[in-house]
Backbone as ProteinMPNN parsed JSONL, in Angstrom:
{"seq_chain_A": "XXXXXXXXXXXXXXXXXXXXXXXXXXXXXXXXXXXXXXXXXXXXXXXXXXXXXXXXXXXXXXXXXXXXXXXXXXXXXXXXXXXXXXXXXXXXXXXXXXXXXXXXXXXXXXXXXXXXXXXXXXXXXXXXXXXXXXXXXXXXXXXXXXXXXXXXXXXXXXXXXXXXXXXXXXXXXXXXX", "coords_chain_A": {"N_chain_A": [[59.346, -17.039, 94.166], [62.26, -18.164, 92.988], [63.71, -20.051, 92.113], [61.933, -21.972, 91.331], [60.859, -20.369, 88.903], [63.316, -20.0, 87.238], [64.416, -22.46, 86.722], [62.737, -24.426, 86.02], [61.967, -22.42, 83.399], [64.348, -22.605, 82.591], [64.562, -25.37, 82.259], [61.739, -26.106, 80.437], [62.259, -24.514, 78.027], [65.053, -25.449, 76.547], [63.898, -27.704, 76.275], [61.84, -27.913, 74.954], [62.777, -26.109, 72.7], [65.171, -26.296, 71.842], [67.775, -25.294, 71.618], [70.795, -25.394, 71.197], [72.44, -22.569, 70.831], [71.299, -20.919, 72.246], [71.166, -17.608, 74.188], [70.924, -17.516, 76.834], [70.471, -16.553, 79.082], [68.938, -13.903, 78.607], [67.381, -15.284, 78.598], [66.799, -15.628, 80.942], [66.803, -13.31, 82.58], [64.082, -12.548, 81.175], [62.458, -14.593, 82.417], [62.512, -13.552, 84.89], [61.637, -10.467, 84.858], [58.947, -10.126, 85.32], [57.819, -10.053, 88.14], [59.96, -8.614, 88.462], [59.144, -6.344, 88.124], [56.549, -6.071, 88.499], [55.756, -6.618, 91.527], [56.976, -5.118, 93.058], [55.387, -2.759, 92.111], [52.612, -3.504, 93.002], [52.725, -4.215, 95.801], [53.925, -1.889, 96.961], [51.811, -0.16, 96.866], [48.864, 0.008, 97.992], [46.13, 0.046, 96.868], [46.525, -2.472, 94.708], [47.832, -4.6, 96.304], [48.955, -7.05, 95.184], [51.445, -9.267, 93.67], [51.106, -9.157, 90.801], [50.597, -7.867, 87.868], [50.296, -5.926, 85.217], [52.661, -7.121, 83.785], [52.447, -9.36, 84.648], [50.519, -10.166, 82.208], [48.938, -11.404, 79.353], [49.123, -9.808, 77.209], [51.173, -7.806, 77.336], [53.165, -9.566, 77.142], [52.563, -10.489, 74.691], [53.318, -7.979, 72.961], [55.617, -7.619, 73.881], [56.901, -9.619, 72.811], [56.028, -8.815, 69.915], [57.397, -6.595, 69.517], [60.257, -7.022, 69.467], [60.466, -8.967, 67.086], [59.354, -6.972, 65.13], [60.956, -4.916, 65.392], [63.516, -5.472, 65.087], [66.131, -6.788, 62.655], [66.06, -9.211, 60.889], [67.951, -11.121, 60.752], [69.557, -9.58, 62.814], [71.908, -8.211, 65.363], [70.514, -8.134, 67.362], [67.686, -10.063, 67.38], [67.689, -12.077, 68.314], [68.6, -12.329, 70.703], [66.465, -10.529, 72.206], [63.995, -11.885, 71.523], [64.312, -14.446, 73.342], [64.195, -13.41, 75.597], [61.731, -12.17, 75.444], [60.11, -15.419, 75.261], [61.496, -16.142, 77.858], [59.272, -14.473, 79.186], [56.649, -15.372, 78.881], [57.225, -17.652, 79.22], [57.159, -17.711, 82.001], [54.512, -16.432, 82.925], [53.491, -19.213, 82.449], [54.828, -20.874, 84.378], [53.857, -19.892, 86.577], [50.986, -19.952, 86.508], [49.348, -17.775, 85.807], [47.308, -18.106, 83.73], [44.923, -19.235, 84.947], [43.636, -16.582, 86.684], [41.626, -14.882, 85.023], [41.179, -12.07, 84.797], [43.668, -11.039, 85.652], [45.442, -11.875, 83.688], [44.354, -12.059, 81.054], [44.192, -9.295, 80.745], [44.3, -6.256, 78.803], [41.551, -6.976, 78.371], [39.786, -8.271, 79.607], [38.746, -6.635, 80.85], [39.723, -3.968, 83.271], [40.899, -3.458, 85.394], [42.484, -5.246, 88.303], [42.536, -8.029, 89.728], [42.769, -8.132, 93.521], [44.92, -8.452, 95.868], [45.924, -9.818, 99.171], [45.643, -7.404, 102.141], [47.659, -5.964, 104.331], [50.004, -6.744, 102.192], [53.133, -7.746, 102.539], [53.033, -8.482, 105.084], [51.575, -10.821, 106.008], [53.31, -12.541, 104.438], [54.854, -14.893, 104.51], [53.143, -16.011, 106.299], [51.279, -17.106, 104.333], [53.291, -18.366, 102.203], [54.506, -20.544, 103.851], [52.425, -22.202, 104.3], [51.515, -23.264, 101.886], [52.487, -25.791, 100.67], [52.879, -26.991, 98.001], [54.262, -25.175, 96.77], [57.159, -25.002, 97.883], [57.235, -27.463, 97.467], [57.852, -27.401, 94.211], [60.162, -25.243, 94.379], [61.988, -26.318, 95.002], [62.396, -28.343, 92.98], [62.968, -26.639, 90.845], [65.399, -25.786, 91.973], [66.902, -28.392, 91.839], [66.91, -29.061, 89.745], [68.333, -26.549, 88.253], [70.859, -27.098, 90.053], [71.675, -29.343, 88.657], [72.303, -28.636, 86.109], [74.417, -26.79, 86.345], [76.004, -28.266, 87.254], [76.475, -30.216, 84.958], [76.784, -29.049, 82.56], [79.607, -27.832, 83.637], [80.186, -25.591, 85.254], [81.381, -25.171, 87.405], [83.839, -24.58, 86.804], [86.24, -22.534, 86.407], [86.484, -21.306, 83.661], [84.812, -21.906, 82.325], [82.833, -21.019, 83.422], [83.397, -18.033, 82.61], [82.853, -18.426, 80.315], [80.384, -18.865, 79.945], [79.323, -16.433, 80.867], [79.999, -14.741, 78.386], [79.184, -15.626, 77.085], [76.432, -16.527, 77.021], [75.693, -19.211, 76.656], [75.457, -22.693, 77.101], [76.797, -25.08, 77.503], [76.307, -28.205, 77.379], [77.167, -31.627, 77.415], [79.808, -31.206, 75.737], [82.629, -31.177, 75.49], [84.281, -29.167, 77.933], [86.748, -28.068, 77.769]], "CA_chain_A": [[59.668, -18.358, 93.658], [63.398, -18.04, 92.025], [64.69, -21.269, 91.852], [61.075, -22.249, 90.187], [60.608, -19.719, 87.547], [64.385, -20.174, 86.525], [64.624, -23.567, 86.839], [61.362, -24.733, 85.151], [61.919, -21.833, 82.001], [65.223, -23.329, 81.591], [64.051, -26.822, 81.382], [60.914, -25.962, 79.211], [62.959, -23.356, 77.162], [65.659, -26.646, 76.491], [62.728, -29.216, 76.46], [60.608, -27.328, 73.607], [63.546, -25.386, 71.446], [66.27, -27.515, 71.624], [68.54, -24.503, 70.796], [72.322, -25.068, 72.188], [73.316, -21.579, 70.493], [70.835, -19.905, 72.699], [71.747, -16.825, 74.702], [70.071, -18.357, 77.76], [70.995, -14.953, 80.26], [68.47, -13.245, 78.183], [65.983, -15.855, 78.735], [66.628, -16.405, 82.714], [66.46, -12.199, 82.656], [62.904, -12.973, 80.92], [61.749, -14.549, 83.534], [62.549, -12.741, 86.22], [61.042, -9.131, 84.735], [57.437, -10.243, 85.597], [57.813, -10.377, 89.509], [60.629, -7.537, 89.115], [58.234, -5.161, 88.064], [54.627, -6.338, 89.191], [55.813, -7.297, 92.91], [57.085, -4.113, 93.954], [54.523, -1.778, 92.195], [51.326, -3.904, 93.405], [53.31, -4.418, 96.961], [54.403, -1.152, 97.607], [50.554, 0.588, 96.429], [47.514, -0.82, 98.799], [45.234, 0.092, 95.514], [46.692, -3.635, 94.206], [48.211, -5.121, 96.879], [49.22, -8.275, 94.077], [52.223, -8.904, 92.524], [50.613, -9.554, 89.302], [49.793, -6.795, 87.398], [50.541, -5.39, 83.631], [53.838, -7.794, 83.125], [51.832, -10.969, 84.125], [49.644, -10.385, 81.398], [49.304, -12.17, 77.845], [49.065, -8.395, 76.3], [52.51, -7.364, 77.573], [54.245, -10.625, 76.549], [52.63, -10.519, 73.084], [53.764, -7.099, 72.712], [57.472, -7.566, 73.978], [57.447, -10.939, 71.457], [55.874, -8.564, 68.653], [58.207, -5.587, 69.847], [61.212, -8.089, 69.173], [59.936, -9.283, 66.038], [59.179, -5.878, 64.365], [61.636, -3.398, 65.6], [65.14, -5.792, 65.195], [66.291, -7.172, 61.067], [65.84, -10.95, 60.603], [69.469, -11.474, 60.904], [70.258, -8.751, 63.122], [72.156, -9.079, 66.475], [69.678, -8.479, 68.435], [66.45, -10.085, 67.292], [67.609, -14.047, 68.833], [68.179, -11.771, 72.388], [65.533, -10.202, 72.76], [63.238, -12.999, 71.235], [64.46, -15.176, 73.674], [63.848, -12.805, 76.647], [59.874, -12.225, 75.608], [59.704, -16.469, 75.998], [61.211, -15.737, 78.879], [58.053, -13.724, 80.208], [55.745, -16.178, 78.315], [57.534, -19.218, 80.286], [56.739, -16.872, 83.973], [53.458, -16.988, 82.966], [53.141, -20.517, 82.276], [54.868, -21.468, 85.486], [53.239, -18.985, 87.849], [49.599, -20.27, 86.297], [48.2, -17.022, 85.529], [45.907, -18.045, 82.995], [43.945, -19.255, 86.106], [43.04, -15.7, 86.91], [41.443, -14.303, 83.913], [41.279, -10.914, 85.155], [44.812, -10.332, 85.453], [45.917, -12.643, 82.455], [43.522, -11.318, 79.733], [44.075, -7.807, 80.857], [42.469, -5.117, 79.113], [40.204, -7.916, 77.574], [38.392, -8.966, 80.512], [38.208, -5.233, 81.983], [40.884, -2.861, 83.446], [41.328, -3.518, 86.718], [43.404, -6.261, 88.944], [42.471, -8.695, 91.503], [42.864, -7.157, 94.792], [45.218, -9.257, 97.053], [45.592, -9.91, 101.167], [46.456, -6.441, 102.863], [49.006, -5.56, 103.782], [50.557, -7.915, 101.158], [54.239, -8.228, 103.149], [52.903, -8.493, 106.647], [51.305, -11.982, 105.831], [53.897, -13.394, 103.033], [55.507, -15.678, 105.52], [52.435, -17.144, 106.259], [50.851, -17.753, 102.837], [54.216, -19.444, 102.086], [54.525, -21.687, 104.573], [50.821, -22.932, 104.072], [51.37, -23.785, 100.327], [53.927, -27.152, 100.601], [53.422, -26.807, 96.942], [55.103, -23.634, 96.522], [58.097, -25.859, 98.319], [57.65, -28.8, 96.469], [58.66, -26.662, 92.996], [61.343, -24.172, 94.784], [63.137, -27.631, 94.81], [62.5, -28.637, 92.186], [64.175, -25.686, 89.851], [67.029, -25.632, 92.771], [67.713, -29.142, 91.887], [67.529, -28.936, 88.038], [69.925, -25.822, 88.061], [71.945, -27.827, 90.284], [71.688, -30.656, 88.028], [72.85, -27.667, 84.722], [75.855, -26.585, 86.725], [77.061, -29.493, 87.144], [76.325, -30.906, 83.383], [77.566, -28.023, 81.826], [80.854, -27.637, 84.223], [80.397, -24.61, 85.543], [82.409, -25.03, 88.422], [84.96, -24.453, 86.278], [86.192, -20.635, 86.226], [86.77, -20.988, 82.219], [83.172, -22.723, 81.886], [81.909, -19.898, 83.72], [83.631, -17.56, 81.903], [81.785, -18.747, 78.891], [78.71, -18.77, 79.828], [79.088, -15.571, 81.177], [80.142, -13.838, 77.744], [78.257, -16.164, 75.489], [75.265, -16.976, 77.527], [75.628, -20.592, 76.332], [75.361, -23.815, 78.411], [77.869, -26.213, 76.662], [75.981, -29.448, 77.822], [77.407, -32.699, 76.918], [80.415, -30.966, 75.178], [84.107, -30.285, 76.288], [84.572, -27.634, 78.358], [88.324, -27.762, 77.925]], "C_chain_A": [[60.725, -18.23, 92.56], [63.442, -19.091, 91.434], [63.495, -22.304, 90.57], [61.335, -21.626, 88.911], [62.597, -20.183, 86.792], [64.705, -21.501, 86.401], [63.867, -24.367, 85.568], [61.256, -23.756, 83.702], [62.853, -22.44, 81.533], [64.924, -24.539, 81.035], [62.744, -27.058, 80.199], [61.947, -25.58, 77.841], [64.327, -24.603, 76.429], [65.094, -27.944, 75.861], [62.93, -28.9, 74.644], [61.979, -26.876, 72.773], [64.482, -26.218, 70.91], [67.936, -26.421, 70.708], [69.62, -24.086, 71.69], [72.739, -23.724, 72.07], [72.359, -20.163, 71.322], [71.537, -19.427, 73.532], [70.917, -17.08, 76.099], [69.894, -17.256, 78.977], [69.59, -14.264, 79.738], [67.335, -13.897, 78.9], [65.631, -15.88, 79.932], [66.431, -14.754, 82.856], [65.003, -11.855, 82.51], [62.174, -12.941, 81.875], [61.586, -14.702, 85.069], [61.687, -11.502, 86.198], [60.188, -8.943, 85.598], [57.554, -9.558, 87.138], [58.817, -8.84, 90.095], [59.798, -6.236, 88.605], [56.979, -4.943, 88.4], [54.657, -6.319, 90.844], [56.029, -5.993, 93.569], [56.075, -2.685, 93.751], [53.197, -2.077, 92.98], [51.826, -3.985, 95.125], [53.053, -3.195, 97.601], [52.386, -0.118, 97.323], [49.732, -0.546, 96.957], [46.341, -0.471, 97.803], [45.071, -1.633, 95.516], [46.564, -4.39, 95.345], [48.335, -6.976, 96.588], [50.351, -8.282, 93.493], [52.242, -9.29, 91.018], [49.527, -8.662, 88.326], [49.598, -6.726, 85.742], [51.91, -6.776, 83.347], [53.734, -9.14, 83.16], [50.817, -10.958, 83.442], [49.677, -10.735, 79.921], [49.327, -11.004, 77.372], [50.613, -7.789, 76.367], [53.381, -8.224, 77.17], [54.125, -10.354, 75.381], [53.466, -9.106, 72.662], [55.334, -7.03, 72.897], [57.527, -8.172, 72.749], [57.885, -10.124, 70.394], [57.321, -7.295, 68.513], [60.308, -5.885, 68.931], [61.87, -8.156, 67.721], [60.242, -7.919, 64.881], [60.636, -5.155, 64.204], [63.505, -4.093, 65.652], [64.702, -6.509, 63.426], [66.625, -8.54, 61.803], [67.376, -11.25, 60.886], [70.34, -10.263, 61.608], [70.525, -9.389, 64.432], [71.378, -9.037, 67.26], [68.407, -9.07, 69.036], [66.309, -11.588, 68.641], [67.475, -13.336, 70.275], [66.963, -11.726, 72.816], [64.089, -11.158, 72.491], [62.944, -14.186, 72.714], [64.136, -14.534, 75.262], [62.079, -12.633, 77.116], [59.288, -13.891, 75.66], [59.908, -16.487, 77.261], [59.863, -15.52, 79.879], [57.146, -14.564, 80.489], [55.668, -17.336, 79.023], [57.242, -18.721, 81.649], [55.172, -17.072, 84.094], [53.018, -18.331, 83.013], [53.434, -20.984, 83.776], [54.027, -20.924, 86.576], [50.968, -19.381, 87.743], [48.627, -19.052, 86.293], [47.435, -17.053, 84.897], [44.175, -18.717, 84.029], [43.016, -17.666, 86.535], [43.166, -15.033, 85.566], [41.815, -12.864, 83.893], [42.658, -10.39, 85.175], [45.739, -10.904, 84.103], [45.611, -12.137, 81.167], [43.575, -9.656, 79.963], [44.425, -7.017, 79.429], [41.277, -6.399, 78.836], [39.123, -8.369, 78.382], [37.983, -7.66, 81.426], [39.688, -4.859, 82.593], [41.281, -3.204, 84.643], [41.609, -4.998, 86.797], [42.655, -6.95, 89.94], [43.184, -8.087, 92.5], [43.58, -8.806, 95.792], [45.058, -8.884, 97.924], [46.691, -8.416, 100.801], [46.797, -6.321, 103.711], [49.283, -6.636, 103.232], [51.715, -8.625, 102.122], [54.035, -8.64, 104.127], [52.298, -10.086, 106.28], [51.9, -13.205, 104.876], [54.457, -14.44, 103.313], [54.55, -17.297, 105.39], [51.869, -18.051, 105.537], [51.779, -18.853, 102.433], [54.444, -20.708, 102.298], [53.194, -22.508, 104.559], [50.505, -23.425, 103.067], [52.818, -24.654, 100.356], [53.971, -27.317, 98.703], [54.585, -26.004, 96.056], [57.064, -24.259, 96.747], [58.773, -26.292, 97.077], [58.638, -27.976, 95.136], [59.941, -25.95, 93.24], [62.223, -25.55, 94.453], [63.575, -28.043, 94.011], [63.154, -28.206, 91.046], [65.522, -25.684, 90.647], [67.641, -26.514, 92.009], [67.867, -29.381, 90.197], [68.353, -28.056, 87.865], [70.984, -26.255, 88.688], [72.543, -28.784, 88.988], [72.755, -29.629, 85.864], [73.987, -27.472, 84.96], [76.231, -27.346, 86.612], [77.444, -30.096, 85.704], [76.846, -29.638, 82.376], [79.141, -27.484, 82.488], [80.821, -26.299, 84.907], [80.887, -23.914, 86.839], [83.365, -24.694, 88.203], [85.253, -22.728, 85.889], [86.432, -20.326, 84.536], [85.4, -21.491, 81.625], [82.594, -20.957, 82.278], [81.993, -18.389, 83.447], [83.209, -17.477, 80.92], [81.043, -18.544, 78.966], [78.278, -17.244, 80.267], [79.272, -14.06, 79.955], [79.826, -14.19, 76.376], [76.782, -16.146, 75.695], [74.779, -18.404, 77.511], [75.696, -21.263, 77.177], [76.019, -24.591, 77.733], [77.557, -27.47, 77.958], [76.469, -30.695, 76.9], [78.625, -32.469, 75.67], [81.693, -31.141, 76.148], [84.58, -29.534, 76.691], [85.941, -27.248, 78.156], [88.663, -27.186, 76.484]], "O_chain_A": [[60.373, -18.18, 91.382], [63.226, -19.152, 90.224], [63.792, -22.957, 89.57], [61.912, -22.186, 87.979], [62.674, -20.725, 85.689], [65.674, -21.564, 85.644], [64.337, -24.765, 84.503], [60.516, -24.215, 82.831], [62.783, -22.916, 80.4], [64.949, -24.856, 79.846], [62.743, -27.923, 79.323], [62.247, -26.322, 76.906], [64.383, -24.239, 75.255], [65.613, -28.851, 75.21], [63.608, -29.3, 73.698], [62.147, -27.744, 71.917], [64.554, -26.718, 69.788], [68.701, -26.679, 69.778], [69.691, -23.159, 72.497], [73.425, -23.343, 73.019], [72.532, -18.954, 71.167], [72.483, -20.085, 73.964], [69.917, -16.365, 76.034], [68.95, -17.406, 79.752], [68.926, -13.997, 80.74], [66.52, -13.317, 79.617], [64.463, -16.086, 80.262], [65.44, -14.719, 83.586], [64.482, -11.095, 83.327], [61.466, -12.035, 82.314], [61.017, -15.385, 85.92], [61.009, -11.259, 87.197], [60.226, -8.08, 86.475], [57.316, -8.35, 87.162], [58.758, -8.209, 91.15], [60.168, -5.114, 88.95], [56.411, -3.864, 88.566], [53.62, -6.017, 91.434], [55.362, -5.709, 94.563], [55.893, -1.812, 94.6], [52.642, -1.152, 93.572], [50.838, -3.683, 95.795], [52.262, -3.105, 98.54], [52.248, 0.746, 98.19], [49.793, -1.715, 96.575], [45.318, -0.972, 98.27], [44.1, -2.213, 96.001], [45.471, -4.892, 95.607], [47.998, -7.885, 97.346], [50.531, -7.358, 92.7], [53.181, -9.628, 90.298], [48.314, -8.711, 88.122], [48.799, -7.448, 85.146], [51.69, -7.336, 82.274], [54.294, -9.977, 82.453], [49.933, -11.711, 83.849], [50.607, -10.235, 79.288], [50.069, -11.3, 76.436], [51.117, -7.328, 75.343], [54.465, -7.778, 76.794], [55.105, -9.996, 74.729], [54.403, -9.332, 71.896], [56.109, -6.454, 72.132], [58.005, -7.638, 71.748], [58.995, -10.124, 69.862], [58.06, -7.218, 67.532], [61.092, -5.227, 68.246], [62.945, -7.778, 67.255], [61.127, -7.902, 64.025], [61.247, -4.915, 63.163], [64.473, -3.468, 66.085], [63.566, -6.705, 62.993], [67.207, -8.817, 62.852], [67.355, -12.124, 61.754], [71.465, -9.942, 61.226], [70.006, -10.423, 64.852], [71.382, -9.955, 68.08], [67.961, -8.969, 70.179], [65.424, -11.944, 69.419], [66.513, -13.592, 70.998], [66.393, -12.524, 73.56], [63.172, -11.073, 73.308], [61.855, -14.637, 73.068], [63.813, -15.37, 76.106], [61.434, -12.781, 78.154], [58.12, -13.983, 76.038], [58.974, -16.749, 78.018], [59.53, -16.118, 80.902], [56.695, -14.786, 81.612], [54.669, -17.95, 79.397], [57.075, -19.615, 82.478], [54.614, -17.665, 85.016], [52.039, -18.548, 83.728], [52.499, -21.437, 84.436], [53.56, -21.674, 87.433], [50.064, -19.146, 88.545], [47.446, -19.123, 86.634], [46.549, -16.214, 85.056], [42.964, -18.636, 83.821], [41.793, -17.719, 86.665], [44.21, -14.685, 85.014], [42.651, -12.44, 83.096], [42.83, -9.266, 84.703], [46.673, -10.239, 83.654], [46.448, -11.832, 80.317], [42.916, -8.908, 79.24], [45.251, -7.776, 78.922], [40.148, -6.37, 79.326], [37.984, -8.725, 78.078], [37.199, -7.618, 82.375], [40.679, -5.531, 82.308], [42.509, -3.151, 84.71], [41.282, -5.843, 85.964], [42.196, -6.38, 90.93], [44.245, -7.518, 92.242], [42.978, -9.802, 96.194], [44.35, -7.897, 98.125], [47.641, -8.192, 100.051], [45.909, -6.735, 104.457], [48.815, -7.652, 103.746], [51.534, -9.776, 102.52], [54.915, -9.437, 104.45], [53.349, -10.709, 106.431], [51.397, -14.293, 104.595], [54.675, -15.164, 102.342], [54.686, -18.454, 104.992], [51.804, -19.267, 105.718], [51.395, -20.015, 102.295], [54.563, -21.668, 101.536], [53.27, -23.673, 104.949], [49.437, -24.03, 102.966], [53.944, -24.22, 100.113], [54.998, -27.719, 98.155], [55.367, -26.213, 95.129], [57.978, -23.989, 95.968], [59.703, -26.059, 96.306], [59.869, -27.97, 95.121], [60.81, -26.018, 92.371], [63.092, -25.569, 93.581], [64.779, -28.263, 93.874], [63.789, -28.954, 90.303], [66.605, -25.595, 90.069], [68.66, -26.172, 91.409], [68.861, -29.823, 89.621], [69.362, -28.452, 87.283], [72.088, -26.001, 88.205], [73.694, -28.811, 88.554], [73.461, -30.076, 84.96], [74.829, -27.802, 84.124], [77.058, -27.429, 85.704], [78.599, -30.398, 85.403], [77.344, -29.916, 81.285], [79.805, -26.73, 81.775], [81.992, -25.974, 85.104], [80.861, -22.745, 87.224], [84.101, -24.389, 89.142], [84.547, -21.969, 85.225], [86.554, -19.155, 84.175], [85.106, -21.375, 80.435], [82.131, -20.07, 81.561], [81.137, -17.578, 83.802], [83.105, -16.351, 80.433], [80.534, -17.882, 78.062], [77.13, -16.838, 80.088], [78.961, -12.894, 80.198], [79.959, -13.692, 75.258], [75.983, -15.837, 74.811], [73.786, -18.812, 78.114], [75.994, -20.759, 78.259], [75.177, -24.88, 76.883], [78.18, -27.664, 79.001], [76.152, -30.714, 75.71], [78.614, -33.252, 74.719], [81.645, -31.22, 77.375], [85.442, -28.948, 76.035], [86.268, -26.083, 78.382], [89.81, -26.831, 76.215]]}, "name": "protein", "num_of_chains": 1, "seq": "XXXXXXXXXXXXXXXXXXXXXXXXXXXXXXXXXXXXXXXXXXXXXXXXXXXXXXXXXXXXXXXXXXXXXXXXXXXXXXXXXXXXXXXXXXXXXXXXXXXXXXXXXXXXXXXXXXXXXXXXXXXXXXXXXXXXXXXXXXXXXXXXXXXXXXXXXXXXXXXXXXXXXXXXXXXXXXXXX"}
């Protein structure tokens, strides 16, 4: 679910901060991690067979946040990045609804081990898909709000997208010229 998780962090991440000077690359990197590191270890290992392991868990977000926090100076360049990368994670969780499964959400806190998904995981991903019109409904829904960003920020424009590509910024409701 791309077009969700990036779609739906940007518009939270926008909603809630309200911070034009964010580095927004960092944040859409965010939350992607989860899925790029849980999906192919729990996938590829019939142990799990989940892609929701250690990186969809509140222990690994808090720790990036605190990681962030601690280990960059209050006014250094890299604290707003990487800050903005551990909401990121924080916003994957929120959309993906892992606090539904305690077990992998509260991990260590509720015990060590993972929910055990369908095996083989890939051989049935098709079907699961297509059987959840919710899953849909949302894919659309982030498609058509990042549609709805490109466009409102210009980024059709090869000097827009130039910008955003070496600021990370979204220059909404400004002058791209």
């Amino acid at each position: 679910m791309i077009f969700w998780h990036l779609g739906g962090a940007l518009f939270l991440f926008r909603w809630i901060f309200r911070d034009p000077s964010a580095d927004v690359r960092f944040l859409l990197l965010g939350v992607l991690i989860p899925d790029m590191v849980d999906m192919p270890i729990g996938t590829l290992w019939s142990r799990w067979s989940t892609g929701e392991l250690w990186f969809h868990t509140l222990a690994v977000a808090t720790l990036l946040l605190a990681a962030a926090i601690v280990l960059t100076n209050r006014s250094g360049r890299w604290r707003r990045p990487l800050v903005a990368l551990a909401i990121g994670v924080f916003l994957h969780l929120f959309l993906d609804g892992v606090w539904t499964s305690t077990q992998a959400f509260l991990w260590p806190f509720a015990g060590t081990g993972f929910p055990k998904g369908p095996s083989p995981y890939w051989a049935g991903a098709w079907s699961r898909a297509l059987a959840d019109p919710l899953r849909w409904i949302e894919e659309l829904a982030g498609l058509f709000y990042l549609a709805w960003i490109w466009r409102s920020a210009g980024l059709g424009d090869r000097t827009a997208r130039r910008a955003f590509k070496e600021t990370g910024r979204l220059r909404i409701g400004e002058d791209s010229g």
